[in-house]
N, C-alpha and C positions, 0 to 999 in steps of 0.2 A: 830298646828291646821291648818287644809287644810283652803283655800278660800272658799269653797262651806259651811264647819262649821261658817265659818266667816257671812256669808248673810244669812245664817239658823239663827242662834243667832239673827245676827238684827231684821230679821223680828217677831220672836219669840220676842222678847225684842215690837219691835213699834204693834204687837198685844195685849202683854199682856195692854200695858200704855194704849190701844184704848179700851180694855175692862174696866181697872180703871176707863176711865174717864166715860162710859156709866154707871158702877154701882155708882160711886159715884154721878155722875151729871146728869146725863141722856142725856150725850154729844158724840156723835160720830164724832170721830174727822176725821177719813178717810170719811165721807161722807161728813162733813161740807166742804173739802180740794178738794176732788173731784168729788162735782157735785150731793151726795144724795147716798142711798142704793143702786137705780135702776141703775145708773151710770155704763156704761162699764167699765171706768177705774178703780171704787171703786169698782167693784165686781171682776176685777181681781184682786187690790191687797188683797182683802180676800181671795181671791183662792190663792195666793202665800203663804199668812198668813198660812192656812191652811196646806198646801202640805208642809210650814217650822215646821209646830208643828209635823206634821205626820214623816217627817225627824228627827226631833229632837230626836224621840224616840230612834232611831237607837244610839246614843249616851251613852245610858245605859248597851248597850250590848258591847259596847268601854269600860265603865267605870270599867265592871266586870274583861273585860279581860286585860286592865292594870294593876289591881288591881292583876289576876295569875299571871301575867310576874313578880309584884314587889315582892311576895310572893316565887315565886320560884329562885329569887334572895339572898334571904336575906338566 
């Protein structure tokens, strides 16, 4: 797995737990952390958040074509 999959995953990972916590609590943990919604630094990291889920997609069209390599393997 490349590095740039590695920081795509985490941030995908500390998005998904920051949405847990708001549906189950009504807790926004990235805002409580850095200063509120309106916060520059909390609205970028939901813009990173974002632009890693949007990334992450690209991993399914990874998944299918592993998937023909090991197929045309066997």
């Amino acid at each position: 797995m490349k590095t740039l999959d590695w920081i795509v995953l985490t941030l995908v990972i500390i998005g998904a737990i920051n949405w847990g916590l708001v549906g189950f609590f009504q807790f926004d943990l990235i805002a409580a952390l850095f200063g509120g919604m309106g916060a520059w630094l909390s609205r970028a990291l939901y813009a990173l958040v974002g632009i890693a889920g949007l990334y992450a997609l690209s991993i399914y069209g990874r998944l299918s074509d592993d998937r023909v390599v090991e197929e045309d393997m066997i």
